[in-house]
C-alpha positions in Angstrom: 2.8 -36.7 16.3 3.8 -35.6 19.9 2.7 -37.0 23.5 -1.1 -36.6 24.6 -2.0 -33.2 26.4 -2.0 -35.2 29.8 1.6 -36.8 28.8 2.9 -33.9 27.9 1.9 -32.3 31.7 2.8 -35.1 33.4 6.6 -34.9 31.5 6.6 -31.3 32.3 6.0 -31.8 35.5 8.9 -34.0 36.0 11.2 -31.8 33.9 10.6 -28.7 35.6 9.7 -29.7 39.3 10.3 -27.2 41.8 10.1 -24.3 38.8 6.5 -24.0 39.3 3.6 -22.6 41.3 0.4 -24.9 40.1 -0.2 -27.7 37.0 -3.3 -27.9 35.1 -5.1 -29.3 32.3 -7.2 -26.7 30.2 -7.9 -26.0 27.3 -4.1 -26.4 26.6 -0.7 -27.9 29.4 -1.0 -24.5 32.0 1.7 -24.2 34.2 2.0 -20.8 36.6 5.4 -19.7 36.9 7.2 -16.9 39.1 9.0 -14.2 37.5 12.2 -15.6 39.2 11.8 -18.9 37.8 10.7 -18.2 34.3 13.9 -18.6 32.8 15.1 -21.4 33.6 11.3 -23.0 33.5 11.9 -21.7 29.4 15.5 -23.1 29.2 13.9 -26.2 30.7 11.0 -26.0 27.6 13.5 -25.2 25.2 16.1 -28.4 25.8 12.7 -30.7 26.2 12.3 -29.1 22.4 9.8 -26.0 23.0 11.7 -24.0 20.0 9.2 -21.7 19.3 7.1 -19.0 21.1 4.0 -18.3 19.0 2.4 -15.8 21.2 3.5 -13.8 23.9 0.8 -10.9 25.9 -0.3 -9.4 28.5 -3.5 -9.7 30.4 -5.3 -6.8 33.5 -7.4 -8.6 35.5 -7.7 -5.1 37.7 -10.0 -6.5 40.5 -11.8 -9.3 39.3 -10.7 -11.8 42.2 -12.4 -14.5 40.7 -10.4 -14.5 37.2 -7.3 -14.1 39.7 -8.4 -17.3 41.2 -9.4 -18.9 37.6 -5.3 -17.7 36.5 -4.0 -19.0 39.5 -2.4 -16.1 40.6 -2.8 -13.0 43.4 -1.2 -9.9 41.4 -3.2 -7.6 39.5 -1.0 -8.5 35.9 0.0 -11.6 34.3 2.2 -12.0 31.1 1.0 -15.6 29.5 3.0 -17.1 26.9 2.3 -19.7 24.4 5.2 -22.5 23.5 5.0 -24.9 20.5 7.2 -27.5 19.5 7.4 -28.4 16.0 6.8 -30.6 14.4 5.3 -32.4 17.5 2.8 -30.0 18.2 2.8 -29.6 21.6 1.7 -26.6 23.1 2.1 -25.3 27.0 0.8 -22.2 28.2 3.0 -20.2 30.9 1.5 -17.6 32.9 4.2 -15.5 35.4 2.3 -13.0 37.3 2.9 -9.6 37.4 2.6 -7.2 40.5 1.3 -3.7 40.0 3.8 -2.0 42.4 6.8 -3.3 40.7 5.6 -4.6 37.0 8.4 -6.7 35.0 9.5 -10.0 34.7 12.6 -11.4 32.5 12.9 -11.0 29.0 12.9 -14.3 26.7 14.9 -12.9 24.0 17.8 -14.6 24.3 16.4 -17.5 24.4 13.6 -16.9 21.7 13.8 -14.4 19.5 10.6 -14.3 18.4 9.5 -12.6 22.0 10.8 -8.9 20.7 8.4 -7.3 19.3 5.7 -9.5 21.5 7.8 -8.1 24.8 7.5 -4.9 23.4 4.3 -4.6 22.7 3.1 -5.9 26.0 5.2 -3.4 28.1 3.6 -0.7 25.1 -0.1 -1.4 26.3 0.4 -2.7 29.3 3.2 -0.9 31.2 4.9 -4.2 32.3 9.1 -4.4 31.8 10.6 -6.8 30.2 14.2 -7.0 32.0 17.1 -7.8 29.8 15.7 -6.9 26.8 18.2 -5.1 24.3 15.5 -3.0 22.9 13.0 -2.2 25.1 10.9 0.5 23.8 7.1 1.1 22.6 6.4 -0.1 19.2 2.3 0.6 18.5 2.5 4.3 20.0 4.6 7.0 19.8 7.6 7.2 22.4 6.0 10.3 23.9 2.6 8.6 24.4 1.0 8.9 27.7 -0.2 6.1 30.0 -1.1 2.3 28.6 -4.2 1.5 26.8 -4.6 -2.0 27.2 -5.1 -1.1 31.3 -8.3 -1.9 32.5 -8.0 1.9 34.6 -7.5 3.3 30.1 -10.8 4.4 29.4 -11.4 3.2 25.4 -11.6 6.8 24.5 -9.0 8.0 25.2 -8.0 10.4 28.1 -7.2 13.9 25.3 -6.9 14.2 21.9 -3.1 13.2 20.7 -1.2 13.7 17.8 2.4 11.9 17.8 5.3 11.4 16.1 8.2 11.3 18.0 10.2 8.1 16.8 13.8 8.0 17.4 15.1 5.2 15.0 17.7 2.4 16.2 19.3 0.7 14.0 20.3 -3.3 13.5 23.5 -3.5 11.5 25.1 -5.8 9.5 27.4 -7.4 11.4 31.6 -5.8 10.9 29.2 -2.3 10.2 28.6 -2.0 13.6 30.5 1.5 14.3 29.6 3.7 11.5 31.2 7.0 13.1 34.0 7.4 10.8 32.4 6.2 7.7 29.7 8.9 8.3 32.6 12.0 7.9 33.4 10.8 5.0 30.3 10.4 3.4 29.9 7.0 2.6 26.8 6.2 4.5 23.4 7.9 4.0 20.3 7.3 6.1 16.9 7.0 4.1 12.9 6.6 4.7 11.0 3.9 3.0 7.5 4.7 3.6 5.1 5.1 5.5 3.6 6.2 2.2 5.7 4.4 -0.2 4.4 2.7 -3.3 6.2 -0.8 -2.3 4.8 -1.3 1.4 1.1 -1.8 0.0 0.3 -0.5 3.7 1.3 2.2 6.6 4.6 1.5 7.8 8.1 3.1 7.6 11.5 1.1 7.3 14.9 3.1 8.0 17.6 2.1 6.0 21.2 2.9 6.5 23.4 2.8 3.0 26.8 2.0 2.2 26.0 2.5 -1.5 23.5 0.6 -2.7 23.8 -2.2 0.3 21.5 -2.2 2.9 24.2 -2.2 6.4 21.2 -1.4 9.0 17.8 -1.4 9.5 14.5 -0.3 11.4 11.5 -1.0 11.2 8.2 1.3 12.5 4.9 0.0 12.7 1.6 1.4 14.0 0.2 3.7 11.4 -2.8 1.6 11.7 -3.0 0.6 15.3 -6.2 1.2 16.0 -6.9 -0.6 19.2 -9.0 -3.7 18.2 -8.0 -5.4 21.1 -9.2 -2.9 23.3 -12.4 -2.2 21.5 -13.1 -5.7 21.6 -13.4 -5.1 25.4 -16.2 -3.5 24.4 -18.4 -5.4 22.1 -20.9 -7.8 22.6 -19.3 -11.5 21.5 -20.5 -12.2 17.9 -20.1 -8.0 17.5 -16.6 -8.9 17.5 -16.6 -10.6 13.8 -16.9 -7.3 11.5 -13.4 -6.3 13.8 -12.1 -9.2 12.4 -12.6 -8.2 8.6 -10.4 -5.4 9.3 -7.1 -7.6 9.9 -5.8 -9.2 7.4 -8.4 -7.4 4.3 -7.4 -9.4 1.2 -8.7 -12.7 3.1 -11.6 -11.3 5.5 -13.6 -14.5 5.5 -10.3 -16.8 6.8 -11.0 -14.7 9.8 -14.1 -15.1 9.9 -14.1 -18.4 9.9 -11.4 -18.9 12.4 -12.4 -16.3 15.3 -16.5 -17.9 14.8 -15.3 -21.4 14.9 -12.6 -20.5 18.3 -16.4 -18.6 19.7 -18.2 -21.9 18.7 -16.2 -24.3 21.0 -16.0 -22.1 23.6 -19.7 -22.2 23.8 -19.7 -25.6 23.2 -21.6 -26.2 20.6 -18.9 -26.4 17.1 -20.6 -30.0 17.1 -24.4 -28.8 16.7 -23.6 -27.2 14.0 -24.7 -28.3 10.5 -22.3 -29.5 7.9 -23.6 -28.1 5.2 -22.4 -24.3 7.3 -19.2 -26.3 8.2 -18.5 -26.9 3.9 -19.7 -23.5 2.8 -17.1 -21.7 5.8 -14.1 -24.0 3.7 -14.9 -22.9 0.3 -15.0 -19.4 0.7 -11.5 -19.1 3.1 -10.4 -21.4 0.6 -10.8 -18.8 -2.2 -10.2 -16.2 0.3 -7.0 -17.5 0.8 -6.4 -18.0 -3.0 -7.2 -14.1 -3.5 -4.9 -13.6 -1.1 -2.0 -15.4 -2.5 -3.1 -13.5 -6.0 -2.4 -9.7 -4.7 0.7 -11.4 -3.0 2.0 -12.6 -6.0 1.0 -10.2 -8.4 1.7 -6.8 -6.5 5.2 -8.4 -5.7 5.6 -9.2 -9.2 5.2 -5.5 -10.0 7.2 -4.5 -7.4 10.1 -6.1 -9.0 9.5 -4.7 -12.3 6.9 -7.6 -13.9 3.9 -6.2 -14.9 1.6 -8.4 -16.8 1.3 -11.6 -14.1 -0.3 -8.8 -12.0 -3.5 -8.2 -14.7 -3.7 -12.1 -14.9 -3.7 -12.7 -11.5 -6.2 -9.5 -10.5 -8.8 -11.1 -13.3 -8.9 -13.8 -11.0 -9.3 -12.1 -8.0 -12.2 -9.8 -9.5 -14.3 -13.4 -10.2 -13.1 -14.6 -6.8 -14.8 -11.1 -5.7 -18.1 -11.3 -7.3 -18.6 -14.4 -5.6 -18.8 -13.1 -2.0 -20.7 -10.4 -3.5 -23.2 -13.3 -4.3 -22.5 -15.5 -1.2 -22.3 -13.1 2.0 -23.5 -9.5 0.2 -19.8 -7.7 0.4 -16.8 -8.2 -1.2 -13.6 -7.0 1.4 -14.9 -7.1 4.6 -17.2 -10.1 4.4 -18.6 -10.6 8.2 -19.6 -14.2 6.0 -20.1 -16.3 9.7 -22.4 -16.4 12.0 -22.5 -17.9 15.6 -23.9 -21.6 14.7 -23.4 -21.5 11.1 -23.5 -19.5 7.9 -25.4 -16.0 6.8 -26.2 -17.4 3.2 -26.4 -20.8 1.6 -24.6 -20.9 -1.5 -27.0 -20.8 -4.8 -26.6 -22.6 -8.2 -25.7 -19.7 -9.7 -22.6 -19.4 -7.2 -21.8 -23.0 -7.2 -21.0 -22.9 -10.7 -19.4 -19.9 -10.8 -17.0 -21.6 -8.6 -16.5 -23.8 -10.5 -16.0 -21.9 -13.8 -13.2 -20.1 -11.3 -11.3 -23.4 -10.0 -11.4 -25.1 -13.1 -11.2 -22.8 -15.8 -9.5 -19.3 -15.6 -7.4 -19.8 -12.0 -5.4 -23.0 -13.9 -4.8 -21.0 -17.0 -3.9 -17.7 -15.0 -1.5 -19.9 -13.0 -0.2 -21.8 -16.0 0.3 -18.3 -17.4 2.0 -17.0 -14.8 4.1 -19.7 -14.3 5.7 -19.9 -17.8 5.9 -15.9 -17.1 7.7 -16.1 -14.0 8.9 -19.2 -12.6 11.4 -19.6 -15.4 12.5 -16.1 -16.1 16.0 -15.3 -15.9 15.6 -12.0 -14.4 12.9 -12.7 -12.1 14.9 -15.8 -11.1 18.0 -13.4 -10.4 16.0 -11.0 -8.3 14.9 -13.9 -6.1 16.6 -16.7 -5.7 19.7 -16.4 -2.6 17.4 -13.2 -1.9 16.1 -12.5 1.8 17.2 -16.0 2.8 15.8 -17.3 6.4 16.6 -20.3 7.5 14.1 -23.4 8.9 15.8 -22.8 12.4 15.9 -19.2 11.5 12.2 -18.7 11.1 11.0 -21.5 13.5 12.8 -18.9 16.1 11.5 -16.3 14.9 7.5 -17.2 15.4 7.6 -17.9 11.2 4.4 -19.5 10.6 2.2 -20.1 6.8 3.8 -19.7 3.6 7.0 -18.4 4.5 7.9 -21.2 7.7 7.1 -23.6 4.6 9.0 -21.6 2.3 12.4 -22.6 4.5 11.5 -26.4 4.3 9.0 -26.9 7.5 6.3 -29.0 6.6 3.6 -27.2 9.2 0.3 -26.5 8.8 -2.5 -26.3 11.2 -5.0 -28.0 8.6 -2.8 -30.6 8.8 -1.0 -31.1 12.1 -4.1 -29.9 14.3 -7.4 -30.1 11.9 -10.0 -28.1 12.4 -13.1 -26.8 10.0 -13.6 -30.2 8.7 -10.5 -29.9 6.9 -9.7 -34.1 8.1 -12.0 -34.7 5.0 -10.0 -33.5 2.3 -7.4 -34.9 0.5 -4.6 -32.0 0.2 -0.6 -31.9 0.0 1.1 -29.1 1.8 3.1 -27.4 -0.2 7.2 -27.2 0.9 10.3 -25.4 -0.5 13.9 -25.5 1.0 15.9 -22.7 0.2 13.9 -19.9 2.6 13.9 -17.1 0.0 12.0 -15.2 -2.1 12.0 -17.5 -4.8 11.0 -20.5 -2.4 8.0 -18.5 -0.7 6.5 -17.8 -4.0 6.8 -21.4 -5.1 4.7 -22.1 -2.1 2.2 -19.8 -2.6 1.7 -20.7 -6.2 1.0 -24.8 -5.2 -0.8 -23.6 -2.1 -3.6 -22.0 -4.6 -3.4 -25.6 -6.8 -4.1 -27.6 -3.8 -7.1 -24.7 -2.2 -9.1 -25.3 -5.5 -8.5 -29.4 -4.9 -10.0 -28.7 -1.5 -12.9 -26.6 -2.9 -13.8 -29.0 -5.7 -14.0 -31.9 -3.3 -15.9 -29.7 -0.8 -18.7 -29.1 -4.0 -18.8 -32.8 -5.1 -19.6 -33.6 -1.3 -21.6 -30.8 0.0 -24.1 -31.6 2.5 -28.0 -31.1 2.9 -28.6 -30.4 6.4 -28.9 -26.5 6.3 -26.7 -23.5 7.2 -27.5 -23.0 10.9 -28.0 -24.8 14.1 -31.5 -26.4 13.7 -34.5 -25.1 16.1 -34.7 -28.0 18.7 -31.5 -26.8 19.9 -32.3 -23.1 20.6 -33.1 -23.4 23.9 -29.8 -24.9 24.9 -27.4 -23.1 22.3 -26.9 -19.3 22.2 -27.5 -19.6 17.8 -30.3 -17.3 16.0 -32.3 -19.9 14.2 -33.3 -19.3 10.5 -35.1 -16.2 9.8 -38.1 -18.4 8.1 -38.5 -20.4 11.0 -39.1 -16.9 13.1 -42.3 -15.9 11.4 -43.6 -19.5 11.8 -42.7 -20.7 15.2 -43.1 -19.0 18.3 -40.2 -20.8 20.4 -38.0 -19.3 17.2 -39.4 -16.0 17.6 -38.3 -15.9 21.1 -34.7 -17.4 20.7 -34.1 -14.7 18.1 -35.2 -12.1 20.3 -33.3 -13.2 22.7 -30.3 -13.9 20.5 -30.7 -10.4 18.8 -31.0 -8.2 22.6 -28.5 -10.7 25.3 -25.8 -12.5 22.5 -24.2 -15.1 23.4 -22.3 -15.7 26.5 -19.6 -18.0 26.7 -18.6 -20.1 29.9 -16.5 -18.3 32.7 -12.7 -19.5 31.9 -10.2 -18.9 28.6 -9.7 -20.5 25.5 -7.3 -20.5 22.8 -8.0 -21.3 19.1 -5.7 -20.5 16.2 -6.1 -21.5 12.1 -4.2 -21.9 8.8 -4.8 -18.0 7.4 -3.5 -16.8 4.4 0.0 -15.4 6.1 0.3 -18.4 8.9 -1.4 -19.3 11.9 -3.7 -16.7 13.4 -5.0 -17.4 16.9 -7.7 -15.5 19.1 -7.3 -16.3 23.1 -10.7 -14.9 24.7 -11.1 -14.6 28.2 -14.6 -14.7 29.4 -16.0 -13.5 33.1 -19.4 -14.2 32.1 -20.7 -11.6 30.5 -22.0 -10.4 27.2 -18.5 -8.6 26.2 -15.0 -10.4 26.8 -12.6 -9.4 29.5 -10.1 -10.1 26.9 -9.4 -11.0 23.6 -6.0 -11.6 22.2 -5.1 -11.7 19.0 -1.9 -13.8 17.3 -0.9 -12.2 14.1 0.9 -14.2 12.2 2.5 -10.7 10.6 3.8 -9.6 13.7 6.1 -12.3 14.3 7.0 -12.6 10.5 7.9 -8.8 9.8 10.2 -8.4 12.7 12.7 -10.4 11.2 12.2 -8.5 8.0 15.1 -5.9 9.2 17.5 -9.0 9.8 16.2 -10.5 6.0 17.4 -7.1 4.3 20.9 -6.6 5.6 23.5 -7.3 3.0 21.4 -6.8 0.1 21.0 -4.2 -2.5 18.3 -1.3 -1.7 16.4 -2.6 -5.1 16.2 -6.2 -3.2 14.2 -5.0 -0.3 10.8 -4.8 -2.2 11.1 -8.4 -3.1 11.4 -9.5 0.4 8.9 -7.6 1.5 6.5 -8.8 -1.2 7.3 -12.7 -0.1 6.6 -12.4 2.9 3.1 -10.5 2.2 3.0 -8.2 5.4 -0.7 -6.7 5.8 -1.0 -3.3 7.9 -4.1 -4.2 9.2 -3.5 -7.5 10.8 -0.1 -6.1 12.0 -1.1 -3.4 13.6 -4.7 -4.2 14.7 
């Protein structure tokens, strides 16, 4: 793997000396960068072999001097970026501040292309520019919207009731289609919606295509249907409030959220050690056959989308029994809210462990041998796939590709693997790789990615551990965890911890921290920002979507209108996580 994180400062700080403002060693390489310098400091990165942006915001620290002082900067804004380097994994964080009088600093695009929709976004909900950038526009609200809600000053409801829906489409064209004036008098072209309501986009967003025919010669993309302002709320909730918020993401896995925002809480408190194994085996399982549901709906509603039918009824039996399971294990079968700060809601019954593993060994290997002799060697579906919505490994590293479809153009990464976390360093598990970047590849992915999930889950039931579901009472009076409910009616130093627990929550330490996980679509990170308190300053979210779909309008160009569902369906695109 790559250099140590104090390496991997110490060769930064070589590289770019004189490009910087202040060095540090966090919870990640920090550097703090000056607008003027950020580009070359990226160039810099980027020739080291930085070749991906994997998150890009915004942050309002308004007039909290001491998380000024804690950034390492004197404005009132700051844009922070994230770099990785695959398949190293070495990550820097950049953070350029940002003066209110005049906000904007460069734009990254042409150097990453990944940072569109990311730039866009920020200067959407945070009012900063993004100079240079060949699209600048907003992208969660409409273009008439007024002020910037992600501004400490934006009160979370709202300043009036608004109803938008100015959009003013601009296209991306296939290259040689660029100058469509003359075509248009004669006819040839025509301009069509897809959505927001449309039967293939399984969620609320529009795509424009322009037509010369039946071939796709521009595209647009509009998102935001769904943006409801999680970020913002989150603002606003008590720390562990923040998990239900988190259901409402990416819905066909809940729990994989779950399990990833309560783990990312849990060390920054401090105390992911403390707690039980037993919690730390049950939270595996269940994302495991979270993200096997997931894969099902991908698979099967993409398989109808394109004209195939019966792998969908296969698959959805599956994903019923997958269903029933949470029902028995965290009381809900979406939205799960299955972790808890310190451990697990439920223990996992008898009953449930079996009916596991009736589901891993019995009817998900015949669905998916029955799929697979429906599918994987059919001549038509083969034709409708294959050379279809083709990204390459450079392609979709630039891009911010992460999950199935980064491993569907031939990049071995995933953060079980390369940066372990959840106990996953226990289990023996192949990541699953295809190299042609296409339709075809990213559903071969996702097919081995549910064989190796149930080899993950059956060794996590032949191994599970006996020391209980939450942090045990001798720690309460050092860890922020509500102890067992049993334990409450029993023990008096319980009965106050849960008291306690229930009325201040927890508090993590005064600083930041970044933690992101293998979910079903690629990685998802939360950065939170504490000052202290019993709500966050600021929590950040990295969709793995967001990166992934606004490429999607590149992916489409060239091919026939009837290809577009396909690609879509591969590379699974959930409203919810998208939009947040």
């Amino acid at each position: 793997m790559g250099k140590t994180k104090s390496e991997l400062l110490e060769n930064i700080k070589v590289l770019c000396n004189g490009l910087y403002e202040d060095a540090r060693l966090r919870d990640m390489v920090e550097f703090v960068v000056k607008p003027q310098n950020l580009i070359m400091f990226e160039t810099k990165l980027k020739n080291d072999g930085f070749n991906m942006i994997l998150d890009l915001f915004g942050v309002d620290f308004y007039d909290n001097q001491r998380l000024k002082d804690y950034a390492g900067v004197k404005e009132r804004f700051a844009v922070i970026y994230h770099f990785l380097k695959i398949p190293q994994n070495e990550r820097v964080r950049v953070i350029v501040p940002v003066s209110e009088e005049n906000p904007s600093v460069p734009s990254s695009v042409r150097l990453f292309r990944g940072a569109d929709w990311f730039e866009r976004e920020v200067y959407d909900l945070l009012g900063i520019k993004f100079e240079g950038h060949p699209d600048l526009r907003r992208i969660m609200l409409p273009e008439d919207f007024e002020g910037h809600p992600l501004r400490k000053d934006f009160p979370t409801k709202g300043v009036k009731e608004y109803v938008g829906t100015k959009y003013t489409p601009r296209l991306v064209r296939l290259p040689g289609k660029e100058k469509p004036q003359d075509v248009f008098e004669e006819g040839a072209r025509m301009i069509i919606n897809v959505g927001p309501t449309h039967p293939a986009t399984h969620g609320t967003f529009r795509m424009i295509f322009e037509l010369e025919g039946e071939d796709i010669v521009g595209a647009d993309l509009e998102i935001g249907y769904l943006h409801r302002g999680v970020e913002k709320n989150g603002e606003n909730m008590r720390w562990e409030d923040f998990i239900p918020m988190t259901d409402r993401l990416n819905y066909l896995s809940a729990y994989l959220n779950n399990m990833i925002y309560t783990e990312m809480l849990e060390r920054f408190l401090g105390i992911w050690d403390d707690v039980p194994q037993r919690a730390k085996f049950i939270r595996v399982i269940l994302a495991e056959l979270s993200r096997i549901a997931d894969h099902l709906v991908s698979i099967g509603t993409m398989a109808v989308d394109l004209g195939a039918l019966t792998p969908f009824w296969y698959f959805f039996k599956v994903r019923e029994e997958i269903y029933s399971v949470f029902e028995w294990a965290v009381g809900a079968r979406l939205t799960t809210s299955g972790t808890s700060v310190g451990g697990v809601r439920r223990d996992l019954d008898e009953k449930t462990i079996e009916k596991i593993k009736w589901i891993i060994d019995d009817i998900l290997p015949k669905a998916l041998k029955d799929v697979d002799s429906l599918l994987t060697k059919n001549r038509i579906f083969i034709d409708r796939t294959r050379g279809i919505g083709v990204i390459s490994a450079q392609e979709a590293i630039e891009w911010g590709f992460t999950g199935p479809s980064l491993r569907g153009s031939g990049v071995a990464w995933d953060i079980r693997k390369v940066q372990p976390y959840g106990l996953y360093e226990l289990f023996d598990f192949e990541v699953p790789v295809a190299t042609e970047g296409d339709v075809y590849s990213r559903y071969l992915v996702r097919m081995e990615e549910m064989v190796q999930s149930a080899k993950i889950i059956r060794q996590a039931l032949e191994n599970m551990p006996q020391d209980g579901i939450r942090i045990k009472s001798d720690k309460f009076a050092s860890l922020p965890s509500l102890p067992d409910k049993k334990l409450v009616y029993t023990q008096i130093e319980a009965l106050i911890h849960h008291f306690k627990g229930i009325v201040e929550g927890v508090v993590p330490p005064f600083g930041w921290f970044y933690f992101g996980g293998e979910a079903a679509n690629g990685e998802l990170g939360f950065f939170a920002i504490s000052d202290g308190k019993r709500t966050p300053w600021r929590i950040r979210i990295r969709p793995p979507c967001f990166a992934i779909y606004q490429a999607f309008r590149y992916m489409v160009l060239g091919h026939k209108l009837a290809d577009f569902v396909g690609i879509l369906g591969s590379i699974n695109i959930v409203a919810g996580e998208l939009d947040r």
